[in-house]
C-alpha positions as CSV (number, residue, x, y, z in Angstrom):
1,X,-61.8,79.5,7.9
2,X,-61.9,75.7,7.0
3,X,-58.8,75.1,8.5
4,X,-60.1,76.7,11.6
5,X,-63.5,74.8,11.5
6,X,-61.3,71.7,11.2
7,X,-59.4,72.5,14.3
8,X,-62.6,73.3,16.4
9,X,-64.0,69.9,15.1
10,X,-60.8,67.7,16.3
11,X,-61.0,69.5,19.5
12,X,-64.6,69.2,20.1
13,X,-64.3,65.3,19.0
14,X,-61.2,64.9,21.4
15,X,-63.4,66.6,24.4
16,X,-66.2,64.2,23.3
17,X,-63.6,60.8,23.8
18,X,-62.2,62.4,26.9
19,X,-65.3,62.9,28.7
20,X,-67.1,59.1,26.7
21,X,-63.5,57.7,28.3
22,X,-63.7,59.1,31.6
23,X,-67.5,58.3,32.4
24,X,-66.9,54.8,31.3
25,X,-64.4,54.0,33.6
26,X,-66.4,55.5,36.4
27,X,-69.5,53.6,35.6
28,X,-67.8,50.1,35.3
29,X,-67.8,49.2,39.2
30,X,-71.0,50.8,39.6
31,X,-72.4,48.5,37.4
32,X,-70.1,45.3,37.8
33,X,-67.4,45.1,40.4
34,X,-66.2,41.8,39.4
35,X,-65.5,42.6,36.0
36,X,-64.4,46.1,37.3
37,X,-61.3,44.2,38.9
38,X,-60.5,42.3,36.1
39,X,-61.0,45.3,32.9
40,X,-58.7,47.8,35.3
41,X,-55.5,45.4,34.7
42,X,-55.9,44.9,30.9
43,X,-53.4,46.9,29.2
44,X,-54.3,49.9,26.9
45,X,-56.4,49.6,23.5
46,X,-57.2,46.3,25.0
47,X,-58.6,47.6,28.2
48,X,-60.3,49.9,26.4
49,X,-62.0,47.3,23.9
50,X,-63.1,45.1,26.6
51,X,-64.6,48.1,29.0
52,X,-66.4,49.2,25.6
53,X,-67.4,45.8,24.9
54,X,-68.6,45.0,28.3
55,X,-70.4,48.5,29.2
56,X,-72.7,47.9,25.7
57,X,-73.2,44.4,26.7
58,X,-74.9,45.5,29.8
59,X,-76.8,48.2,28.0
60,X,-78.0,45.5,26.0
61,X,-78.6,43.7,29.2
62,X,-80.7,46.2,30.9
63,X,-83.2,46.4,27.6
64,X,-83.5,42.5,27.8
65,X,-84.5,42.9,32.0
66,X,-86.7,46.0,31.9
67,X,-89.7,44.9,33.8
68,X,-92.3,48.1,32.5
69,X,-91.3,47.7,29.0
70,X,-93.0,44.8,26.9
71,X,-91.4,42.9,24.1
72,X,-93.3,45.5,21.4
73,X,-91.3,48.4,22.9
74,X,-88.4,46.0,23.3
75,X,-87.9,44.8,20.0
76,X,-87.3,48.3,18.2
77,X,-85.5,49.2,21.1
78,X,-82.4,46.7,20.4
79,X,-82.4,47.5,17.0
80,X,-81.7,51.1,18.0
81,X,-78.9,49.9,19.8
82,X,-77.3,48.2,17.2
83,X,-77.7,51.0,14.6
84,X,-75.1,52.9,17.3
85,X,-72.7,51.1,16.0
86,X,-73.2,53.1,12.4
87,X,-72.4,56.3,14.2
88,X,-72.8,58.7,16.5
89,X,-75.8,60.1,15.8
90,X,-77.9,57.4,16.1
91,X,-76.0,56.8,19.5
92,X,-77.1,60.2,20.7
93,X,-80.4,59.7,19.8
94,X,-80.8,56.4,21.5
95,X,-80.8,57.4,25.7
96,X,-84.1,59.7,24.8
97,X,-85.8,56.1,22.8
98,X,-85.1,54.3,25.8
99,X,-86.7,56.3,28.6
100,X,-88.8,53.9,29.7
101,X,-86.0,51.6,30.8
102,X,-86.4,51.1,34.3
103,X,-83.8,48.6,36.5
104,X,-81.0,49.3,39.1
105,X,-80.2,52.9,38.8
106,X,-76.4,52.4,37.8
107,X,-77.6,50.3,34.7
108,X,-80.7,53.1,33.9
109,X,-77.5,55.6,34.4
110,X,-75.7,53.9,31.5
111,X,-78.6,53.2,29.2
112,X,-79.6,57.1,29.7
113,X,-75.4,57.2,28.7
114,X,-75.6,55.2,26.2
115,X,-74.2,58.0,23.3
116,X,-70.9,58.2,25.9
117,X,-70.4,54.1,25.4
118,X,-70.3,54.8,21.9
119,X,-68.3,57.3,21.5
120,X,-65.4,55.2,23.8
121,X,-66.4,52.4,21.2
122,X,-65.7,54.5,17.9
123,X,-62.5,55.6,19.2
124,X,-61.6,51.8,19.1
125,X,-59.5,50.7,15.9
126,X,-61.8,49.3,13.4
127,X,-60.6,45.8,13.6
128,X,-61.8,46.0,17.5
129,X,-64.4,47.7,16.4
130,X,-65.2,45.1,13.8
131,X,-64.8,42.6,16.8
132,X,-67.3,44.1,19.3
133,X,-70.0,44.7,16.7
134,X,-70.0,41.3,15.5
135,X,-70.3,39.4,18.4
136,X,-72.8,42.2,20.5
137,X,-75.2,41.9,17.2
138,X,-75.1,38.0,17.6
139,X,-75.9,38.9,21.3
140,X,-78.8,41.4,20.5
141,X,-80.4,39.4,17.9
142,X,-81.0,36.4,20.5
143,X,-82.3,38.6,22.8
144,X,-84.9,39.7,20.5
145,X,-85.1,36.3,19.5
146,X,-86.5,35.0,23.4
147,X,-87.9,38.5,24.4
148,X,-90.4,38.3,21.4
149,X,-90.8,34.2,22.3
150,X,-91.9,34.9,25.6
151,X,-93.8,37.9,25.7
152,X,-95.0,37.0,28.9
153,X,-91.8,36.7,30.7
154,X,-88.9,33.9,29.6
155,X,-90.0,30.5,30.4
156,X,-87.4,28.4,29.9
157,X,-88.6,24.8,28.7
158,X,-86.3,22.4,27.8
159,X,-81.9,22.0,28.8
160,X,-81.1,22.7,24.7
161,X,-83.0,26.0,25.5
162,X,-81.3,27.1,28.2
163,X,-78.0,26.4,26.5
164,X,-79.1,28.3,23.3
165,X,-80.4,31.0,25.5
166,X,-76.7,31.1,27.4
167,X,-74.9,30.9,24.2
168,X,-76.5,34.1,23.4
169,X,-76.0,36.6,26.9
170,X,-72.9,34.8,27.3
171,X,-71.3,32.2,24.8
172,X,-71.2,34.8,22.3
173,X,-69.2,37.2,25.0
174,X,-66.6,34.2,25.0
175,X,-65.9,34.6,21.7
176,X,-65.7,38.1,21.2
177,X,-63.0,37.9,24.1
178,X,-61.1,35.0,22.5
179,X,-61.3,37.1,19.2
180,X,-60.0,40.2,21.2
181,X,-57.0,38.3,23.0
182,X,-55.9,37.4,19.1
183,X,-56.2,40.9,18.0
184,X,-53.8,42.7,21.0
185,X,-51.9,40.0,22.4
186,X,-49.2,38.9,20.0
187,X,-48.8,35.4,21.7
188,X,-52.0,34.3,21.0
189,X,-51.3,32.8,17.5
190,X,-53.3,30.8,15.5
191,X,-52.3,27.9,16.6
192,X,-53.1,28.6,20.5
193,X,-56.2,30.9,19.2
194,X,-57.8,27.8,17.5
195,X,-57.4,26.0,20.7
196,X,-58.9,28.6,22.9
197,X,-61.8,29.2,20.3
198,X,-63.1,25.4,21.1
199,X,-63.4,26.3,24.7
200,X,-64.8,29.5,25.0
201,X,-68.1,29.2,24.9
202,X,-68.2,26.6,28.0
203,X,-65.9,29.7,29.7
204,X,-68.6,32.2,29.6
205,X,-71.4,30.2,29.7
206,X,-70.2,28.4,33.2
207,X,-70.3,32.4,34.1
208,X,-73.4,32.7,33.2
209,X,-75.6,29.3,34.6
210,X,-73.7,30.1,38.3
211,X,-75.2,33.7,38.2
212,X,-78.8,32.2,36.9
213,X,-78.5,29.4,40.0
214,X,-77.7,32.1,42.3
215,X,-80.4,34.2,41.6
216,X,-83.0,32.2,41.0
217,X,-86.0,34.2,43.4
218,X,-84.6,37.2,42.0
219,X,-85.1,36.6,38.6
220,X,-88.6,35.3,39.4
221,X,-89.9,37.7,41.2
222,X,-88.1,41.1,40.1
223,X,-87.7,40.3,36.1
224,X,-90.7,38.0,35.9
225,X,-87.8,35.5,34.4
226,X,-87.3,31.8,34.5
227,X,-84.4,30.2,33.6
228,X,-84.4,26.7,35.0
229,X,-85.5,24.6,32.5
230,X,-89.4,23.4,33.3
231,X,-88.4,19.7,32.1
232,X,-86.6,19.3,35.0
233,X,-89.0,20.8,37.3
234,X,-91.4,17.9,35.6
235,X,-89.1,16.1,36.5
236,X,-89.5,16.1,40.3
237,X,-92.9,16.5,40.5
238,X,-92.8,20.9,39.9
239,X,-93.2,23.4,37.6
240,X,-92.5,27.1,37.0
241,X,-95.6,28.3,38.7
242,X,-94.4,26.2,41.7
243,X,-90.8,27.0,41.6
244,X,-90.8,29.0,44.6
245,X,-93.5,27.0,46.4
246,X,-91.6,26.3,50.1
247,X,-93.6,23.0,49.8
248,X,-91.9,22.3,46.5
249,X,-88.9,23.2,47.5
250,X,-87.3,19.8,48.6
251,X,-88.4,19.3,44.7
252,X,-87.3,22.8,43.4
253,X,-83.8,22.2,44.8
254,X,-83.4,18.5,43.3
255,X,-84.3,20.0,40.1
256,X,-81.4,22.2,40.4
257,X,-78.9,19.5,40.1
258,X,-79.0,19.1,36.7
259,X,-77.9,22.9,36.3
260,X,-74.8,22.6,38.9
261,X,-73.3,19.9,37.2
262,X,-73.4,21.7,33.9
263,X,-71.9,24.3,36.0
264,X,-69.2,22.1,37.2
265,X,-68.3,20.7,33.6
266,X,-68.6,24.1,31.8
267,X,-66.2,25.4,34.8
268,X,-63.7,22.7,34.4
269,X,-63.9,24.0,30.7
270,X,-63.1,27.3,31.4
271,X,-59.8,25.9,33.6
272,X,-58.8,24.0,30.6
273,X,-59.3,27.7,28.7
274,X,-57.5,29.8,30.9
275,X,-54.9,27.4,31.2
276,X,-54.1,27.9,27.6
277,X,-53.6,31.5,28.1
278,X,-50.4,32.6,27.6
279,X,-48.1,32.8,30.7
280,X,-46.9,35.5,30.1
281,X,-50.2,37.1,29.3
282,X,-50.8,37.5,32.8
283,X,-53.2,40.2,32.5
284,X,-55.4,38.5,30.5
285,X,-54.7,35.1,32.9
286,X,-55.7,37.6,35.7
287,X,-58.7,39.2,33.9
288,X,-60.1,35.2,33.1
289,X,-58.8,33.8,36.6
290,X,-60.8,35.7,39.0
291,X,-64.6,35.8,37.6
292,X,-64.2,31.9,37.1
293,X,-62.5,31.7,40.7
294,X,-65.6,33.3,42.6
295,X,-67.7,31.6,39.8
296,X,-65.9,28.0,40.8
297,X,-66.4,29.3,45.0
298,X,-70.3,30.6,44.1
299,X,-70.9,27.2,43.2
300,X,-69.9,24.9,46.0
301,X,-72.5,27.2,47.7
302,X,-74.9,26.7,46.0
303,X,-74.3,23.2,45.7
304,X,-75.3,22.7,49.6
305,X,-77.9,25.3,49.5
306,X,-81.7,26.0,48.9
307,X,-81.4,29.4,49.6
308,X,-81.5,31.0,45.8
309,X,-85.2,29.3,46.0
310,X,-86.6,31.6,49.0
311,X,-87.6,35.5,48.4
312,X,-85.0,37.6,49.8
313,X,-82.5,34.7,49.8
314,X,-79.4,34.2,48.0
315,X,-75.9,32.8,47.9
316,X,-72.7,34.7,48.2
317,X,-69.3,33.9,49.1
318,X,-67.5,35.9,52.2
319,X,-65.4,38.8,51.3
320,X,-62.7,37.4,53.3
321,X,-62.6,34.4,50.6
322,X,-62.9,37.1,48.1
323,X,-60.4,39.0,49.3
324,X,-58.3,35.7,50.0
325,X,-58.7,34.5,45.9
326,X,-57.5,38.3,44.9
327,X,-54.4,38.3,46.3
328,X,-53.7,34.4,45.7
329,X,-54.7,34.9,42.0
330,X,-52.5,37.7,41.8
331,X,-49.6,35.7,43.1
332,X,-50.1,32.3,41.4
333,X,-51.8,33.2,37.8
334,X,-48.3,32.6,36.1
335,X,-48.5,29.1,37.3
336,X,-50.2,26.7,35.2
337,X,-49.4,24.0,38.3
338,X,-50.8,26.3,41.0
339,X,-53.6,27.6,39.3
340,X,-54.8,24.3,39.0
341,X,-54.2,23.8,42.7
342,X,-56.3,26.8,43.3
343,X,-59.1,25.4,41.6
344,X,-59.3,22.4,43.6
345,X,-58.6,23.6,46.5
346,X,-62.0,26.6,46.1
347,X,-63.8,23.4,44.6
348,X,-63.9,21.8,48.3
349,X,-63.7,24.3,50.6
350,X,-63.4,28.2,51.6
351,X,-60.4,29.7,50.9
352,X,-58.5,31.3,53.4
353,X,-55.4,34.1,53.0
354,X,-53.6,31.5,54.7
355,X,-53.6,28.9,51.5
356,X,-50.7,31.0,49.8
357,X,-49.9,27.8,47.7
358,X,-49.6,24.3,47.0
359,X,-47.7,23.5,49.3
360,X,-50.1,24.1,52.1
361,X,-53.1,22.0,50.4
């Protein structure tokens, strides 16, 4: 009889993985199809570390944003998410604690999922695992940190806030990354790992202050969040209760600048970082290349634009350019010369299929 127990077990657990795996991969372009693109073309355990990785990332994520829920109900809520890293039965007990999380209904799908993410992330090695856990509970724990500081709704104040605040939802994502690329991929070694490590953070977080400039209504208005720092709104004359004013907006938008060029420098950063990839990494090159190439496009939108400002506005680059950086990413990323051609060449201008390299800058 125990031996048979013990088989029912190991086939119960390997129908638990199977079904944790597959839902996991069918969530990820629901919930991010940027990311979606780059995770698919990771290699094994790898892949599976950084869909894990990312897919409790946005659980977390989707806590932080939920508009009914206030920082009381919050706060116990992310330290039930990080006490599913202990096991699974605190990870199967989580989805019913958090059924008040509202948002977009792919992310309430995954929260109300949440005991599947874990189960993919416990069939990670324990290294990974070790990996994931560290750098999500440094991302969890500033969280808590500004949802309990602005129980109101986040008010950014000052530009050191807004970097501590992107070191948290995304400097800390760079890391974990740079950490995982040393664990599966044997030419990152230490040498070219220590490198990498000082550039990470200004990777991510580049990711991170292009999405907050391009969704600055949205934030405002749907997740009663501001991120632009209300010094510089002072600045110019505004402030966060005028920061979608159209009278203010002349004011708004100069305000902004400050934020694009920490944009442009933290995305130079992340060139520098990708660049030190590993040619033939080219997965990983791939997985970096194209977030930072629509991140890089995103912002000389937004750079000639007022539209993140306005209700219903935004700033979005044209699926033919989209389309256009795929296939030239796929192409070039083994080139350290024409990936820095790329760059430059989305820095000033659309991209068109055309462009296939260097030569036709």
């Amino acid at each position: 009889m125990p031996l048979r127990s013990s088989g029912s077990s190991a086939i119960a657990d390997a129908i638990v993985r199977r079904d944790a795996r597959r839902f996991s991969e069918a969530i990820l372009p629901r919930v991010s199809r940027t990311f979606a693109l780059g995770i698919r073309v990771l290699p094994g355990a790898l892949g599976h570390a950084v869909l894990s990785a990312y897919l409790v990332c946005r659980v977390a994520d989707t806590v932080e944003d939920a508009p009914a829920m206030t920082p009381e109900e919050k706060t116990p809520l992310f330290d039930a998410l990080l006490r599913c890293f202990d096991g699974p039965d605190a990870a199967e007990s989580f989805p019913a604690l958090a059924a008040r999380v509202t948002g977009e209904p792919a992310h309430v799908e995954l929260v109300r999922h949440a005991d599947l993410v874990f189960a993919h992330f416990h069939a990670l090695p324990p290294r990974t695992r070790d990996v994931v856990r560290r750098w999500v509970t440094e991302m969890v724990l500033g969280m808590r940190k500004f949802v309990a500081r602005y129980p109101d709704g986040i008010r950014i104040r000052t530009i050191e806030e807004f970097r501590e605040y992107c070191y948290y939802v995304a400097g800390t994502v760079g890391y974990l990354l740079t950490d995982l690329w040393h664990e599966h991929a044997p030419s990152v070694g230490a040498e070219r790992y220590a490198r990498l490590r000082e550039r990470c953070r200004a990777f991510a977080e580049a990711l991170q202050t292009v999405n907050i400039l391009k969704d600055v209504a949205h934030d405002a208005r749907v997740e009663n969040a501001i991120y632009v720092p209300e010094e510089l709104l002072h600045a110019h004359g505004s402030a966060h209760a005028t920061l979608l004013d159209p009278a203010r907006e002349p004011a708004n938008r100069a305000a902004l600048d400050r934020l694009v060029a920490l944009a442009a420098s933290d995305l130079d950063e992340a060139r520098d970082y990708l660049l030190l990839l590993p040619r033939r990494a080219s997965a990983i090159r791939l997985f970096c290349l194209l977030p930072v190439l629509f991140a890089q496009a995103t912002l000389r939108e937004l750079a000639r634009s007022s539209a993140m400002l306005r209700p219903g506005g935004g700033v979005k680059i044209s699926r033919r350019e989209v389309r256009a950086l795929l296939v030239a990413s796929v192409l070039l990323v083994r080139s350290n010369a024409a990936v820095r051609w790329l760059f430059e060449r989305v820095r000033h201008a659309p991209f068109p299929l055309r462009a296939a390299g260097p030569r036709s800058a």
